[in-house]
C-alpha positions as a Python dict, from the first residue, in 0.01 Angstrom:
ca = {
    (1, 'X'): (0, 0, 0),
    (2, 'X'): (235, 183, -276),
    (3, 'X'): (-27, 293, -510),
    (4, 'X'): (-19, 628, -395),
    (5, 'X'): (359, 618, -403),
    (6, 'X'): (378, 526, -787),
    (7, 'X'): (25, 748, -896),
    (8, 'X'): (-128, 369, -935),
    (9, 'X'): (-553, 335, -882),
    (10, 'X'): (-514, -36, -814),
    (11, 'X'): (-217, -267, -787),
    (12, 'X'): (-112, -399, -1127),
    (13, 'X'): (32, -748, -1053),
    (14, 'X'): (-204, -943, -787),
    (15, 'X'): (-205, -1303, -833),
    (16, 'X'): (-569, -1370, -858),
    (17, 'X'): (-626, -1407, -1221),
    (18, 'X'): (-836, -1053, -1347),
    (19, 'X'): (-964, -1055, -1723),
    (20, 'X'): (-945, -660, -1701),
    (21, 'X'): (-531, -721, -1712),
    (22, 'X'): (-538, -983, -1962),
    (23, 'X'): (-261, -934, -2188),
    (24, 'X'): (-287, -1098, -2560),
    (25, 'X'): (73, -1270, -2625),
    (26, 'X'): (61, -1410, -2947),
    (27, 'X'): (4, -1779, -2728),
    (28, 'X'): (-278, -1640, -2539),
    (29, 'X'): (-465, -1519, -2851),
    (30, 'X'): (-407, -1835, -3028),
    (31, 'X'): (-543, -2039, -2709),
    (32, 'X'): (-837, -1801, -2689),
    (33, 'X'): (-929, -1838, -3040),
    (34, 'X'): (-955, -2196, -2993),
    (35, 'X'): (-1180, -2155, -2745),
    (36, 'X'): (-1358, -1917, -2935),
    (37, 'X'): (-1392, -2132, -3212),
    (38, 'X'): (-1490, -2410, -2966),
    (39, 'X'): (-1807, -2168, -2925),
    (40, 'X'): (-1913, -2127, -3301),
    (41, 'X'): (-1910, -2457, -3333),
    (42, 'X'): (-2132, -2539, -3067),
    (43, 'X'): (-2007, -2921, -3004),
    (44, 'X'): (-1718, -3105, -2951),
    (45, 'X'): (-1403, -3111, -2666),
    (46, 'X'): (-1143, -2826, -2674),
    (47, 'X'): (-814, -2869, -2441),
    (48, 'X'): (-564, -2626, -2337),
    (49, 'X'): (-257, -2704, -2195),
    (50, 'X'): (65, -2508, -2033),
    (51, 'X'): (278, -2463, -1760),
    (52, 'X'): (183, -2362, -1391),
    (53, 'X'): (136, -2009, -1410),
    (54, 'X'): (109, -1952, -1759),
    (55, 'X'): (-201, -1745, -1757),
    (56, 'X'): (-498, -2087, -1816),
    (57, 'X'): (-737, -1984, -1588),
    (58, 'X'): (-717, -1612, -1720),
    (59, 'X'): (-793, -1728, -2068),
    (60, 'X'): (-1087, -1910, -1904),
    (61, 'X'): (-1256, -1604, -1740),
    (62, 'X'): (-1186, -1364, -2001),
    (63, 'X'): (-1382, -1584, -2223),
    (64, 'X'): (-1635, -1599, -2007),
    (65, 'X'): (-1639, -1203, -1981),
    (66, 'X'): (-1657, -1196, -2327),
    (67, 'X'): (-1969, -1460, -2449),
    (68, 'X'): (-2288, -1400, -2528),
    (69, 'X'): (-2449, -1473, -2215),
    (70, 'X'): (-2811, -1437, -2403),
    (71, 'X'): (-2710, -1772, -2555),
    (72, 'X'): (-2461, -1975, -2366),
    (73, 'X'): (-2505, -2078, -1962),
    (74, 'X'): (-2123, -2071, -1883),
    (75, 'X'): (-2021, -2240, -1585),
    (76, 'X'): (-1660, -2290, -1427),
    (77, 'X'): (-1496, -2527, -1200),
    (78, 'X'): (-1150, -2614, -1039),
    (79, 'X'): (-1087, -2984, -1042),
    (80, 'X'): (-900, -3143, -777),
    (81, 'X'): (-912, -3498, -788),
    (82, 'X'): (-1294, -3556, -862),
    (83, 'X'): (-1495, -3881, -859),
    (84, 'X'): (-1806, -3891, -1140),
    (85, 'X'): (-2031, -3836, -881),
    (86, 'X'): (-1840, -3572, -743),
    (87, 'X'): (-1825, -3372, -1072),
    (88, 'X'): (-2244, -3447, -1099),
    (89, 'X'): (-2273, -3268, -781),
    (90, 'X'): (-2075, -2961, -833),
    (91, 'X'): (-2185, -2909, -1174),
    (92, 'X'): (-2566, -2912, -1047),
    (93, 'X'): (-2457, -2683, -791),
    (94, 'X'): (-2298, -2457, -991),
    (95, 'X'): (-2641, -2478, -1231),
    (96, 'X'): (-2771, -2343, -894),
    (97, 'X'): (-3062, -2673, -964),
    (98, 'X'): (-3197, -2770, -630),
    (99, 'X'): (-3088, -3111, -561),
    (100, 'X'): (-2951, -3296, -244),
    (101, 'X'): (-2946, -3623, -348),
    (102, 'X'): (-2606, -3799, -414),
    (103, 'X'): (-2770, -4045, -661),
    (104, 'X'): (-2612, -4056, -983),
    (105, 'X'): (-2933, -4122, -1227),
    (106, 'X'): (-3110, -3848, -963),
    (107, 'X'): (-2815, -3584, -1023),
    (108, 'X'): (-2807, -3642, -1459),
    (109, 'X'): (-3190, -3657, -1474),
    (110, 'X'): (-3193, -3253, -1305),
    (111, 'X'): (-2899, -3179, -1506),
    (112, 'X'): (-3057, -3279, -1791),
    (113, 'X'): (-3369, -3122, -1772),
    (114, 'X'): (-3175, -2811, -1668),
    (115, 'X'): (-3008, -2858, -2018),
    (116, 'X'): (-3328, -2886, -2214),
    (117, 'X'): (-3472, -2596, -2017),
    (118, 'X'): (-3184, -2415, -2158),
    (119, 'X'): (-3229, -2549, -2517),
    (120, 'X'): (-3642, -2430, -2509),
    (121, 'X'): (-3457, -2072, -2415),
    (122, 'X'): (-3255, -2093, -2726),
    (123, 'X'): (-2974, -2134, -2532),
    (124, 'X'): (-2681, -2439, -2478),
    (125, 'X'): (-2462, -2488, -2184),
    (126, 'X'): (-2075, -2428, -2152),
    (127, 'X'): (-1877, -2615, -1907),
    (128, 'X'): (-1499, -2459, -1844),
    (129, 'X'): (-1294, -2725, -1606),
    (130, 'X'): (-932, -2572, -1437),
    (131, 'X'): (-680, -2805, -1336),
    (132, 'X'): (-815, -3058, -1590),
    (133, 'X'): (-482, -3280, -1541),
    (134, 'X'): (-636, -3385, -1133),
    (135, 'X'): (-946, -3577, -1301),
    (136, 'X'): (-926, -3881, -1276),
    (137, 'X'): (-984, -4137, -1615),
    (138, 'X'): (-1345, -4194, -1487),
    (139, 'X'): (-1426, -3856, -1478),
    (140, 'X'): (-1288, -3746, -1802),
    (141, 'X'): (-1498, -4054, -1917),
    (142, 'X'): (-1791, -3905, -1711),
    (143, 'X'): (-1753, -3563, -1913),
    (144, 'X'): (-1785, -3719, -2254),
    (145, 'X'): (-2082, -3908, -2151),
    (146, 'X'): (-2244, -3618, -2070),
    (147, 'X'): (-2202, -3464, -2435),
    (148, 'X'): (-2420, -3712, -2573),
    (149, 'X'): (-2741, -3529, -2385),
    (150, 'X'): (-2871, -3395, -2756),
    (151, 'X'): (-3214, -3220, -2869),
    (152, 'X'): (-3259, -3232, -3259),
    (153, 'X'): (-2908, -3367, -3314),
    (154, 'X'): (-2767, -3058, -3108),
    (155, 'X'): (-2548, -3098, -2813),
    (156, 'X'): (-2649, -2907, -2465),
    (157, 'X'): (-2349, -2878, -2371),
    (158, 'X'): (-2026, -2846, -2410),
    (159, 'X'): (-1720, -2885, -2247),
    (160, 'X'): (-1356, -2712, -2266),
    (161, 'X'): (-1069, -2912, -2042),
    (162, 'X'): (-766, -2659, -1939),
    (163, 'X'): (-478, -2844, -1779),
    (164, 'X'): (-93, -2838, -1684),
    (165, 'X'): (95, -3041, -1947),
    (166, 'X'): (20, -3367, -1760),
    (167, 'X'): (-330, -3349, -1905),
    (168, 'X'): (-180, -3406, -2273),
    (169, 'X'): (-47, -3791, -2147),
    (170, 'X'): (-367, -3835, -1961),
    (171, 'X'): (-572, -3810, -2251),
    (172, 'X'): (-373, -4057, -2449),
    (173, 'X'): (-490, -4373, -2260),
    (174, 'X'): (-660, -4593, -2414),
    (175, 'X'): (-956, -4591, -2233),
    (176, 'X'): (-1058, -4240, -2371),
    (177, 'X'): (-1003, -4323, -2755),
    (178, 'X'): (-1378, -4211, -2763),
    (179, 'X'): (-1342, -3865, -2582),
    (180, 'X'): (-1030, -3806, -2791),
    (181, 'X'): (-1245, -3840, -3141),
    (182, 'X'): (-1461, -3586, -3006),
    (183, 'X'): (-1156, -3324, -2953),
    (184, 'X'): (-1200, -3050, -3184),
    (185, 'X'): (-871, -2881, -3129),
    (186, 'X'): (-641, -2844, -2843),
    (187, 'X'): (-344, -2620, -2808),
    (188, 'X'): (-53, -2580, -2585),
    (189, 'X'): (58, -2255, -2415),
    (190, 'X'): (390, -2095, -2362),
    (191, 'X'): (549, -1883, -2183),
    (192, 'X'): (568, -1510, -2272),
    (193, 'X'): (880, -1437, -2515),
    (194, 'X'): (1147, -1143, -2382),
    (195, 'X'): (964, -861, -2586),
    (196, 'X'): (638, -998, -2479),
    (197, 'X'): (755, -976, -2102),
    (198, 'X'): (817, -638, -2165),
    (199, 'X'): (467, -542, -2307),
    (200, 'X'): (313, -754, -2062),
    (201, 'X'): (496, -549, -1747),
    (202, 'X'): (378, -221, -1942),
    (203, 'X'): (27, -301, -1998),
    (204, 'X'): (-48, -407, -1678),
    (205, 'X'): (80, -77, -1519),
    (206, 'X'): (-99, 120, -1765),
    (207, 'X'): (-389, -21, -1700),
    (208, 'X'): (-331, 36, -1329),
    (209, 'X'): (-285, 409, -1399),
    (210, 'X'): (93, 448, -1451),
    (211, 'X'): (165, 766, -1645),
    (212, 'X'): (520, 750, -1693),
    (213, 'X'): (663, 404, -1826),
    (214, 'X'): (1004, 525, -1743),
    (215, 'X'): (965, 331, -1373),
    (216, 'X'): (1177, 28, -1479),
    (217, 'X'): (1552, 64, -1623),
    (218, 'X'): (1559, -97, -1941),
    (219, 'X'): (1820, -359, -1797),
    (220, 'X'): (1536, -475, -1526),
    (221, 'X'): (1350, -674, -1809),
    (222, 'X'): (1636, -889, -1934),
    (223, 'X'): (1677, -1005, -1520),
    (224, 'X'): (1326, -981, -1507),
    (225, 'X'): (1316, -1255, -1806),
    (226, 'X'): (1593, -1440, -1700),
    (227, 'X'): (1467, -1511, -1354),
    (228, 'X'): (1076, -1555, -1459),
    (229, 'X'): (1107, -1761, -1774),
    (230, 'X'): (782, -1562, -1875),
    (231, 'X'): (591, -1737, -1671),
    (232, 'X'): (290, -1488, -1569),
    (233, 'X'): (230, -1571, -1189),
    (234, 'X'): (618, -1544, -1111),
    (235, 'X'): (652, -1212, -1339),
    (236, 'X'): (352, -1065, -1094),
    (237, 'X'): (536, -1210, -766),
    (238, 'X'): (874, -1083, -886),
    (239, 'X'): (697, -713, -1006),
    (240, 'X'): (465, -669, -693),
    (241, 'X'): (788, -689, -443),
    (242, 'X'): (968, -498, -661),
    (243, 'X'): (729, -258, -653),
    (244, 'X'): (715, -224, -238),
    (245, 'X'): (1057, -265, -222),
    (246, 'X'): (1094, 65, -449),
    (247, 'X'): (807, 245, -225),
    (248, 'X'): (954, 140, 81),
    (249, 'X'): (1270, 290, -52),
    (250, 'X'): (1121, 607, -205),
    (251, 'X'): (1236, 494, -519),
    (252, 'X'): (1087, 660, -814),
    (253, 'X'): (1279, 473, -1134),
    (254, 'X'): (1427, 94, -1036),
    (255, 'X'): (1744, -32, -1202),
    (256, 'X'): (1862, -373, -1230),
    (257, 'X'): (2064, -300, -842),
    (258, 'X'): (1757, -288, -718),
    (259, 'X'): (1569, -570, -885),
    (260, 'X'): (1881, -780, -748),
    (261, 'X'): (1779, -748, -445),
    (262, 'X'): (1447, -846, -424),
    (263, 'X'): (1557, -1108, -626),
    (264, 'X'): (1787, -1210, -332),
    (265, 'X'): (1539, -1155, -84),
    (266, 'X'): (1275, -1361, -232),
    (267, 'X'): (1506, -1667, -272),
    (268, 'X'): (1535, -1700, 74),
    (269, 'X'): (1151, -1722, 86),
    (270, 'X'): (954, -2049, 24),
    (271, 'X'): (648, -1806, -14),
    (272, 'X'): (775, -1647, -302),
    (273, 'X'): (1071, -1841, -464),
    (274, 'X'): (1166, -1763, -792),
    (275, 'X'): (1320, -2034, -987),
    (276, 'X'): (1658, -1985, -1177),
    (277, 'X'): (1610, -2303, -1392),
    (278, 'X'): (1411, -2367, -1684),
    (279, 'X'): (1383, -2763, -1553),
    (280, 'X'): (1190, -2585, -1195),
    (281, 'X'): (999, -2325, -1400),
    (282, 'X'): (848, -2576, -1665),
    (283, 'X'): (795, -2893, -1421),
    (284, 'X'): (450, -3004, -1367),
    (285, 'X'): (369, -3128, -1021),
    (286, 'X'): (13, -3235, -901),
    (287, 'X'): (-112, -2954, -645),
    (288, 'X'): (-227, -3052, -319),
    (289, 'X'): (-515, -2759, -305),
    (290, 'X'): (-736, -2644, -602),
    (291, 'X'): (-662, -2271, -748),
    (292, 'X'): (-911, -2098, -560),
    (293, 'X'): (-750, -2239, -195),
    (294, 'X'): (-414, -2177, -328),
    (295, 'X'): (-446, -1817, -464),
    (296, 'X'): (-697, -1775, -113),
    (297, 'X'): (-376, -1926, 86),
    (298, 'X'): (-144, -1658, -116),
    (299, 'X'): (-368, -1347, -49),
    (300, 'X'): (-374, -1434, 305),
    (301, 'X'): (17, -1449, 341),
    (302, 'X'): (33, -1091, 119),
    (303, 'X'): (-223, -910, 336),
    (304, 'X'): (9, -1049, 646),
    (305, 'X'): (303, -938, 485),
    (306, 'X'): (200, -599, 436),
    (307, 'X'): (64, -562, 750),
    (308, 'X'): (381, -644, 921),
    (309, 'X'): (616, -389, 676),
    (310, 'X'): (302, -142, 768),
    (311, 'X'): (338, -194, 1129),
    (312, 'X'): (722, -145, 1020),
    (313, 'X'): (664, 178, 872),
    (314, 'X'): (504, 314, 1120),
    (315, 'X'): (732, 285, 1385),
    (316, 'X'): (1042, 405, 1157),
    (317, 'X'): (834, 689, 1107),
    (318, 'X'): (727, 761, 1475),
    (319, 'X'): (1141, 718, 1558),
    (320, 'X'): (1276, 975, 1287),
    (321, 'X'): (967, 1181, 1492),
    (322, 'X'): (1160, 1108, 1786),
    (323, 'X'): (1498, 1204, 1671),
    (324, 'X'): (1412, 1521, 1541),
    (325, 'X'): (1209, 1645, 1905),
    (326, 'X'): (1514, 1541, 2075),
    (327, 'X'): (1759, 1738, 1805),
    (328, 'X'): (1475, 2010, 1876),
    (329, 'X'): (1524, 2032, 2245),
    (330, 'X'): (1891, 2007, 2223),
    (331, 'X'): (1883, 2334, 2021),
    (332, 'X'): (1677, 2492, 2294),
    (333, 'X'): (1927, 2402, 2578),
}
């Protein structure tokens, strides 16, 4: 709705996680090299952790974007609350293997033929799992089990667990002392750092086609930090209604006046709070819905938002028409 306004091709800070934006923070380069290395070695668990919002699940696909899909089958799914059998199922349907039966040995006998099938190719398997912390003890158990399907001493596949912090204490029961000797590293991510908010704000605009960087007063990123904590998914709520707000205005630079505002305004919304306390921003709670029904839940309540200012718009617009027809036939008289 304001690209045009600010010379933008796309808008810069949408909430569904896009590896063309990603931004590499010294933590997200760190938790992507684990990963990475995860890869060359071919074998083993790899876990990373952080607060909500902190940018996970856009590590995840931007590693995916970036393997050698010649040799690794990657395959992604959002957790939320699974049984073993339930994982079996979705990872055989995300395989795309043809299967309807619900029967445990039924489901690992196709997945692991899928798995050899892969091996004969030259190829292994990668399995990324978002929201890690929901699985159940079971399931994690479930996981390692699966990473003893070998051919010649060589796993076929492999798994990488990312999870909110709550994931961490999960893995230290003592039922999964096995699947924690087969953790090859793990790492925990943080929120962006003051100067990193500011590169973050600036790549993702440049990317989006801003010419002139000038948009935000300088003051904007200290309230900007202040109110996010550096926490990715509120910087992109707090910069996206910033960003209307400015267009709806006709604004063409933003100060810290302006920020305020939205600030104010999106306090008073449960849709888009922004939390002043680093106790709210770095609390874990369990979600009730996945990622993909929360983010589809989010885009929903955007594209209704926008329609409504839209609609708005429009009918300020069609009044200042108005106005000036009737100042025009006053002048007549």
């Amino acid at each position: 709705m304001y690209e045009q306004h600010y010379g933008l091709s796309e808008k810069p800070f949408q909430l569904s996680p896009d590896p063309k934006f990603f931004f590499a923070s010294n933590e997200h380069e760190q938790a992507l090299s684990y990963l990475q290395y995860g890869l060359e070695q071919g074998e083993g668990f790899i876990v990373i952790t952080g607060p909500i919002g902190t940018g996970k699940t856009m590590i995840a696909q931007s590693l995916i974007k970036t393997i050698d899909h010649s040799a690794i089958e990657a395959i992604q799914i959002v957790s939320s609350n699974l049984a073993p059998i339930e994982l079996l199922i979705i990872i055989a349907k995300e395989f795309q293997l043809t299967t309807s039966s619900n029967n445990k040995a039924v489901l690992l006998e196709h997945i692991y033929q899928h798995l050899l099938t892969l091996n004969q190719q030259g190829k292994y398997a990668l399995l990324l799992v978002d929201e890690a912390q929901n699985l159940p003890i079971e399931t994690i158990e479930e996981l390692r089990m699966l990473s003893n399907f070998q051919k010649n001493n060589k796993p076929l596949l492999q798994s990488f667990l990312l999870g909110q912090a709550e994931l961490k204490s999960r893995l230290q029961n003592p039922q999964l002392e096995q699947f924690r000797q087969r953790i090859i590293a793990s790492y925990h991510l943080e929120p962006l750092t003051s100067k990193e908010l500011k590169l973050y704000i600036e790549h993702r605009l440049k990317l989006a086609g801003l010419v002139d960087q000038k948009l935000l007063s300088e003051d904007c990123f200290t309230l900007i930090t202040q109110k996010t904590l550096g926490i990715p998914r509120k910087i992109n709520l707090l910069m996206d209604r910033t960003l209307l707000y400015g267009f709806l205005n006709e604004l063409n630079c933003i100060n810290s006046e302006n920020l305020q505002t939205v600030i104010n305004e999106m306090e008073n919304e449960l849709s888009a709070a922004i939390s002043d306390t680093k106790e709210d921003a770095m609390k874990v709670n369990k979600p009730i819905l996945n990622d993909k029904k929360y983010t589809k839940a989010l885009t929903e309540l955007d594209q209704y938002l926008l329609e409504s200012i839209d609609q708005k718009v429009k009918l300020n617009r069609y009044l200042d028409k108005l106005i000036q027809q009737k100042e025009i036939f006053r002048d007549c008289e």
